[in-house]
C-alpha positions as CSV (number, residue, x, y, z in Angstrom):
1,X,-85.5,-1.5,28.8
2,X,-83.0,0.7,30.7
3,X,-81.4,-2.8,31.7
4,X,-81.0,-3.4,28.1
5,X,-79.2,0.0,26.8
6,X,-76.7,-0.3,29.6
7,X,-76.3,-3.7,28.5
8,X,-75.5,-2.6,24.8
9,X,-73.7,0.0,25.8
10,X,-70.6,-2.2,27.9
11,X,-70.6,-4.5,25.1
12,X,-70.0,-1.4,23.1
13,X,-67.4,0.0,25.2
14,X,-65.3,-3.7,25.1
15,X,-65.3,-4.3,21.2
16,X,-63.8,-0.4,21.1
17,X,-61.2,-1.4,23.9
18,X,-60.5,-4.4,21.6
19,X,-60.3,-2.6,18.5
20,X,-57.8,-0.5,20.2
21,X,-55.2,-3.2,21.6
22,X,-52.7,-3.1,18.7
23,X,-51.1,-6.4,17.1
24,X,-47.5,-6.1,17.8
25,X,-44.0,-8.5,17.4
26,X,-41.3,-7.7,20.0
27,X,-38.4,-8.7,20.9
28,X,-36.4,-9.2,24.3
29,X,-33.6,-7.3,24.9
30,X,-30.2,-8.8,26.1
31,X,-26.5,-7.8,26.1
32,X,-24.1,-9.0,23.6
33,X,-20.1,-8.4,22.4
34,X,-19.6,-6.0,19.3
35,X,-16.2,-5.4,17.7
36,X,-15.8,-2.0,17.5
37,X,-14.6,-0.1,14.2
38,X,-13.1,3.2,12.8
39,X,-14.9,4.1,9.8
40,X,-12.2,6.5,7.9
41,X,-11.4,7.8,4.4
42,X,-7.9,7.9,2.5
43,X,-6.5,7.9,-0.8
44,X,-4.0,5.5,-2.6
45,X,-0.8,6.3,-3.4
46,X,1.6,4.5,-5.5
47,X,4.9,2.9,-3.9
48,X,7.1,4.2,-7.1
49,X,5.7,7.2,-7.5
50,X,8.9,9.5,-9.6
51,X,9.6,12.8,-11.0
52,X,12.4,11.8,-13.7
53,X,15.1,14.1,-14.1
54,X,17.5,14.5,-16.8
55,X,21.0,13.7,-15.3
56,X,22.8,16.5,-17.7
57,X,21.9,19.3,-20.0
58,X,21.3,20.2,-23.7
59,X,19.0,19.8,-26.3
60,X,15.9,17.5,-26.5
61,X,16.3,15.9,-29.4
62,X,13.8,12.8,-29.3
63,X,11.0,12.0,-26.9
64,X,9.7,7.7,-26.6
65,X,7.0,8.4,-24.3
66,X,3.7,10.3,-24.0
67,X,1.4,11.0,-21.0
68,X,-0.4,7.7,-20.6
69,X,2.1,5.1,-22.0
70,X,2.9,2.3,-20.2
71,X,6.6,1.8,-19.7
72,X,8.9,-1.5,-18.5
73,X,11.8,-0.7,-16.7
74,X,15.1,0.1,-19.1
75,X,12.7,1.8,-21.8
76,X,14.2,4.7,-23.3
77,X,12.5,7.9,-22.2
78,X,14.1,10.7,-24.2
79,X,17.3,11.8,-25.5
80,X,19.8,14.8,-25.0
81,X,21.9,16.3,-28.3
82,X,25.2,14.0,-27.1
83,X,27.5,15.2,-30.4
84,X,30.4,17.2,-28.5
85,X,30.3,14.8,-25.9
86,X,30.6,11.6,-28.1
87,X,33.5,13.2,-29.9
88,X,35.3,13.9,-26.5
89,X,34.8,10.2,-26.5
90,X,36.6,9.4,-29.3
91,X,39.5,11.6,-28.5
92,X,40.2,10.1,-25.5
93,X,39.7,6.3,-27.0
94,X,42.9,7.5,-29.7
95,X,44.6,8.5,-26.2
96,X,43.7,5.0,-24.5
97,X,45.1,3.5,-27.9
98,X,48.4,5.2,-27.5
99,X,48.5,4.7,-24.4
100,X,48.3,0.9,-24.9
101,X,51.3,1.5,-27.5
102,X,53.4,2.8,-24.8
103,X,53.0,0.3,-22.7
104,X,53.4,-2.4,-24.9
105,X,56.8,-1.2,-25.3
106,X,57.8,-0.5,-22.1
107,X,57.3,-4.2,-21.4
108,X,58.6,-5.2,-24.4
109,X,62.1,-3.6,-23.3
110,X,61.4,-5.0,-20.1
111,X,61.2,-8.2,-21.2
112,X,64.3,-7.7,-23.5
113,X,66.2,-6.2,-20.4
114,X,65.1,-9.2,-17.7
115,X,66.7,-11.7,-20.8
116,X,69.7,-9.9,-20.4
117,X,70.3,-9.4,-17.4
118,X,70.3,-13.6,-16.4
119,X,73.2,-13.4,-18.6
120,X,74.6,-10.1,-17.0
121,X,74.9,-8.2,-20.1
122,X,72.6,-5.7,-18.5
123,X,73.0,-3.7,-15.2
124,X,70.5,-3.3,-12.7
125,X,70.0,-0.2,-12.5
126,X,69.4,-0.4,-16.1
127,X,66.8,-3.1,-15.4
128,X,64.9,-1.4,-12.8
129,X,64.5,2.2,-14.8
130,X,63.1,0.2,-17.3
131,X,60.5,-1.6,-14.3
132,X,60.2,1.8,-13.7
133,X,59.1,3.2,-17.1
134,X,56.3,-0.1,-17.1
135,X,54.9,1.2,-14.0
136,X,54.5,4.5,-15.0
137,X,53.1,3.5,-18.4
138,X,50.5,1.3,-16.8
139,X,49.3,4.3,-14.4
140,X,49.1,6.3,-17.4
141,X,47.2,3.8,-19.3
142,X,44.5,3.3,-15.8
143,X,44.1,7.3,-15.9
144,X,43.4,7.2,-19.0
145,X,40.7,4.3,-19.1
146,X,39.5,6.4,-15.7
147,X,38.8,9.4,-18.3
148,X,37.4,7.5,-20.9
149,X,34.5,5.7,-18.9
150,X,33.7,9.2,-17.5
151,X,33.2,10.6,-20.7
152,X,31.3,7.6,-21.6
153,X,29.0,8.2,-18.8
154,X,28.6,11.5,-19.7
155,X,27.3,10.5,-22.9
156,X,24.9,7.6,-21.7
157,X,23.5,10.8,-19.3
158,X,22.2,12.3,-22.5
159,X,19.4,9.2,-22.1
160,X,16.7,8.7,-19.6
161,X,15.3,5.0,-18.9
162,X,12.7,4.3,-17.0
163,X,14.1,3.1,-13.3
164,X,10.9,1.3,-12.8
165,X,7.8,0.1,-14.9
166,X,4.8,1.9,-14.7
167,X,2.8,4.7,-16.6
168,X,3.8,8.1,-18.0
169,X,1.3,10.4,-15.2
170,X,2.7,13.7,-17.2
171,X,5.3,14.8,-19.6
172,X,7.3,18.0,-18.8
173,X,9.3,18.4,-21.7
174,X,9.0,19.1,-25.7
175,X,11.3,18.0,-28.2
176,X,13.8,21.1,-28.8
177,X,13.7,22.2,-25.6
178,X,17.4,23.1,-23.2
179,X,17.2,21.0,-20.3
180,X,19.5,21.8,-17.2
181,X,20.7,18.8,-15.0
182,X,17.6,18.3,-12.7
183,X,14.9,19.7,-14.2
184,X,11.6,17.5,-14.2
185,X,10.7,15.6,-17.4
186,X,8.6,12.9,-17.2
187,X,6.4,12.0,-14.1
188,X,6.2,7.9,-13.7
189,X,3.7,6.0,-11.3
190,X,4.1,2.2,-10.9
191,X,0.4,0.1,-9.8
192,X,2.3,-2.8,-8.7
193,X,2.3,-2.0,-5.5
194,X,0.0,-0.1,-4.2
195,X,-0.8,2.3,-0.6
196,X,-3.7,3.3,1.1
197,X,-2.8,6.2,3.3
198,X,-5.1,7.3,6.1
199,X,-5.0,10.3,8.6
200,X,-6.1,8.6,11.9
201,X,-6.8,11.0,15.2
202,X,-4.7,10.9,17.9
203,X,-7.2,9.3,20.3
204,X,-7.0,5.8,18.3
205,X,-3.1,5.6,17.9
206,X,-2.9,3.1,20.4
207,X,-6.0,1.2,19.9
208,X,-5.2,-0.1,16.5
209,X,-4.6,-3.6,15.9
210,X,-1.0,-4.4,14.0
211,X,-1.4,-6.3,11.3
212,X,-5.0,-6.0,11.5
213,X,-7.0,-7.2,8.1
214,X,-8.7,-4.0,7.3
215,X,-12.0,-3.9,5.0
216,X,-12.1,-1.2,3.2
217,X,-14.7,-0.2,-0.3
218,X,-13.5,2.4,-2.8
219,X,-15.5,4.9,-4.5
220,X,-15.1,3.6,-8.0
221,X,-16.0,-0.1,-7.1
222,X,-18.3,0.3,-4.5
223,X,-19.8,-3.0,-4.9
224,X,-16.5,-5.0,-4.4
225,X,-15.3,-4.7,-0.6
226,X,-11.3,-5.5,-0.6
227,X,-8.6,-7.0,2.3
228,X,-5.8,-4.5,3.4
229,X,-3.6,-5.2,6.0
230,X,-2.0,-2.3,8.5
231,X,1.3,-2.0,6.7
232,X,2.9,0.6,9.5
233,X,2.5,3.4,11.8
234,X,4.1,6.6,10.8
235,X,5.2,7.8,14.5
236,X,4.9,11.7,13.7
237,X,1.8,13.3,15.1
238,X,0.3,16.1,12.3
239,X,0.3,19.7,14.9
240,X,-2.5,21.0,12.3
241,X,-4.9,18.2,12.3
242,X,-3.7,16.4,15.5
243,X,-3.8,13.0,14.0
244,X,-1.2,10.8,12.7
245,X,-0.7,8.7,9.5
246,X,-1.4,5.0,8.6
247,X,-0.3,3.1,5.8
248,X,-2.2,0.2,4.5
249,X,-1.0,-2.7,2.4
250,X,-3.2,-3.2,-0.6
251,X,-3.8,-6.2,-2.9
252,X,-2.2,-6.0,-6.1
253,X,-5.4,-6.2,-8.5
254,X,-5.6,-3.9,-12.0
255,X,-9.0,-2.6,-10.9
256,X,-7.0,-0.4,-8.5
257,X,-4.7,2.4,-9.4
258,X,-3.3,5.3,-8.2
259,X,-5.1,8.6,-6.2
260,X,-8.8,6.9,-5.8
261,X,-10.7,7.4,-3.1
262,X,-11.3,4.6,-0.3
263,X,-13.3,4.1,2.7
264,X,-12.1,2.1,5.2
265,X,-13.1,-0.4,9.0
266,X,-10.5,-0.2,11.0
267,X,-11.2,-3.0,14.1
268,X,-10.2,-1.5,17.5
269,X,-8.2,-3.1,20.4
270,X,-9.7,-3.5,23.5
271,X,-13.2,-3.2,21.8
272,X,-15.1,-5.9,22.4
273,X,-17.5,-5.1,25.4
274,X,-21.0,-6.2,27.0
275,X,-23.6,-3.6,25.0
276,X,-27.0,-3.3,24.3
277,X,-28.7,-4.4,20.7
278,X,-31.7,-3.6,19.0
279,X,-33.2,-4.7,16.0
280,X,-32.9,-1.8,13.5
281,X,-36.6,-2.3,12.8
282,X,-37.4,-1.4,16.5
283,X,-35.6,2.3,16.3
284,X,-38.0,5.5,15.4
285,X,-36.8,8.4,14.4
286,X,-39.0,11.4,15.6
287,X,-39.6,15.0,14.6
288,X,-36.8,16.5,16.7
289,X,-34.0,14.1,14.8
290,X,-33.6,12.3,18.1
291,X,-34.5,8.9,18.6
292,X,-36.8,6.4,20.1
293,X,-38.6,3.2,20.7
294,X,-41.2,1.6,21.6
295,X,-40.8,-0.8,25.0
296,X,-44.3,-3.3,26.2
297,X,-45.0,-3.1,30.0
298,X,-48.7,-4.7,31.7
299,X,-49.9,-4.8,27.9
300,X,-49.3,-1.1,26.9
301,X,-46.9,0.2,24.9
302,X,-44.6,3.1,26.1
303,X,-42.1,5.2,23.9
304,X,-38.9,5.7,25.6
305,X,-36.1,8.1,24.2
306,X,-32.6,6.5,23.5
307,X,-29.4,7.2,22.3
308,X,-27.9,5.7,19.9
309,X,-24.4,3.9,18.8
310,X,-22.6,2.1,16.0
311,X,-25.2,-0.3,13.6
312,X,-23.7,-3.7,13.1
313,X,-25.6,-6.5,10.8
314,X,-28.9,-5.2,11.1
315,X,-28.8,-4.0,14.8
316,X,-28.3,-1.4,16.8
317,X,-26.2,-0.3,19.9
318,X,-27.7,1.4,22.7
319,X,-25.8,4.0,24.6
320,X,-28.6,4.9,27.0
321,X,-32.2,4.1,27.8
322,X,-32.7,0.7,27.6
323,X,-31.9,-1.7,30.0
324,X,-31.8,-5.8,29.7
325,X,-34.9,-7.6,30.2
326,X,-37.2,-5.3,28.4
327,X,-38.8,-5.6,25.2
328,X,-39.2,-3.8,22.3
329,X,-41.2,-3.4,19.1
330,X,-40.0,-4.6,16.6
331,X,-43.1,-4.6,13.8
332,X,-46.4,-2.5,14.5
333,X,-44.5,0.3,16.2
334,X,-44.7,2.4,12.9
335,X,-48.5,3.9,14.0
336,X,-48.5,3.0,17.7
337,X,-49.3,5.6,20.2
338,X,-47.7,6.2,23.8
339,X,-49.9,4.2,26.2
340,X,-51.7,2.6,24.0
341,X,-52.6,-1.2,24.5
342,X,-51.4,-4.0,22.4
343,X,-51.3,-7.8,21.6
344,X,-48.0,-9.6,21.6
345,X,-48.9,-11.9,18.8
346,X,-44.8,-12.8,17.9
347,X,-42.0,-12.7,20.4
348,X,-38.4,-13.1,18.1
349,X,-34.9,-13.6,20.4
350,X,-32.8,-12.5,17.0
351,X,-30.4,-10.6,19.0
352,X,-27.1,-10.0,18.0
């Protein structure tokens, strides 16, 4: 009878030990290449990007654009009181006139003296005072054409076009207002072409690809993920921040505009090394905010600290703690404890 309990009692002691071998799926781990990134932020900034400014002074006497209008290039803005200079402009057209008058006749008697003088009933001298008084007609006639087309400049200043098409950001002026030469009016941003400027640190100015296609997701359409291309390098290192800036080339869609937000992968040079991967699903996080994992040696599973890199399509690189030809948990590792014995009932080589 003694025989018999001792009996019962191993086969009770082997269906516990079975009970406590866990059902686990692991997977081997090997070294693979990953492309390494630079995850940044920036902001988009128009190409034209102006703060119009009236060209002369006076008196605002009409306004064509509001805050928010679009614009084509050429449209009229505003408009200056142009009165005195407009009738400076006619004053000096009645002296262009008379000027034409002059020399009209000057080479009239020219013409009469030349006539003459193949018949030698005219002296030369005679003949070249009146070349003389031509000349001097025609000079006064150039000056005066000189000071009309000034003054008519003058007068088209009293008008602001748009030098670009775009949209009215702000308007800095009301109608009646004095406006000196220079003061801002309207501010005009373009979305035809548009920038995506980034403060990069210093470490990474030589690792960045040129020309690299750069993928970058902005905070307004954060489901859409768009192409940029590295448009240049602005060789001036920022003292403050020690980091320099980068200028993307972005597509020209209407979904993007102006001072949004954007978060960009910048591929590296030189990047592409031999790491360690992990499935994301074999990575723990414990208590302490460090990390770990679960490895299977002899049938026993053994939690081993690691540290962690960059996640790329579902894995995970390993800095330190895991080496190549070990084998992680990859499902069942959520209640396993250290030591504890387990089944390998899947074995998965989806390694990046």
């Amino acid at each position: 009878m003694k025989y018999i309990v001792s009996v019962a009692a191993l086969l009770w002691a082997v269906s516990v030990f079975a009970q406590d071998a866990a059902r686990v799926v692991v997977s081997p781990i090997t070294a693979d290449s990953v492309q390494r990134t630079l995850a940044l932020t920036g902001t988009t900034r128009a190409a034209e990007h102006a703060e119009l400014s009236s060209l002369n002074e006076g008196i605002v006497t009409a306004l064509h654009a509001e805050a928010g209008d679009t614009v084509n290039k050429g449209d009229l803005l505003l408009e200056l009181d142009a009165a005195l200079a407009q009738a400076q402009v006619a004053s000096l057209q009645a002296a262009l006139t008379q000027q034409d008058v002059v020399l009209k006749e000057a080479q009239r008697r020219l013409d009469e003296a030349r006539a003459l003088s193949d018949k030698q009933f005219v002296a030369q001298t005679e003949l070249a005072q009146r070349e003389s008084l031509v000349a001097e007609a025609q000079a006064n006639r150039a000056r005066a054409q000189a000071e009309l087309d000034y003054q008519q400049e003058l007068v088209a200043r009293h008008q602001l076009y748009a030098p670009f098409s775009g949209v009215i950001a702000q308007r800095n002026v009301d109608l009646g207002e004095w406006l000196n030469r220079g003061d801002p009016t309207f501010e005009l941003v373009s979305n035809q072409t548009l920038w995506l400027d980034i403060a990069v640190p210093q470490e990474y100015v030589n690792r960045l690809q040129d020309n690299a296609k750069v993928k970058v997701r902005f905070d307004a359409h954060s489901d859409t993920t768009y192409d940029a291309q590295i448009l240049a390098k602005i060789p001036v290192i920022d003292s403050l921040n020690r980091s320099f800036l980068l200028r993307l080339a972005l597509p020209q869609t209407d979904e993007l505009q102006a001072g949004l937000s954007a978060r960009v992968s910048i591929p590296l040079n030189h990047s592409e090394a031999s790491v360690v991967m992990i499935p994301s699903d074999a990575l723990l996080r414990q208590p302490d905010r460090r990390y770990s994992v679960f490895v299977v040696e002899q049938n026993q599973a053994k939690r081993q600290s690691v540290e962690i890199g960059q996640r790329v399509n579902g894995h995970i690189e390993i800095l330190s703690g895991l080496e190549v030809g070990q084998s992680v948990v990859t499902e069942g590792n959520e209640l396993l404890q250290d030591g504890q014995t387990v089944e390998v009932v899947g074995n998965t080589d989806e390694v990046r």
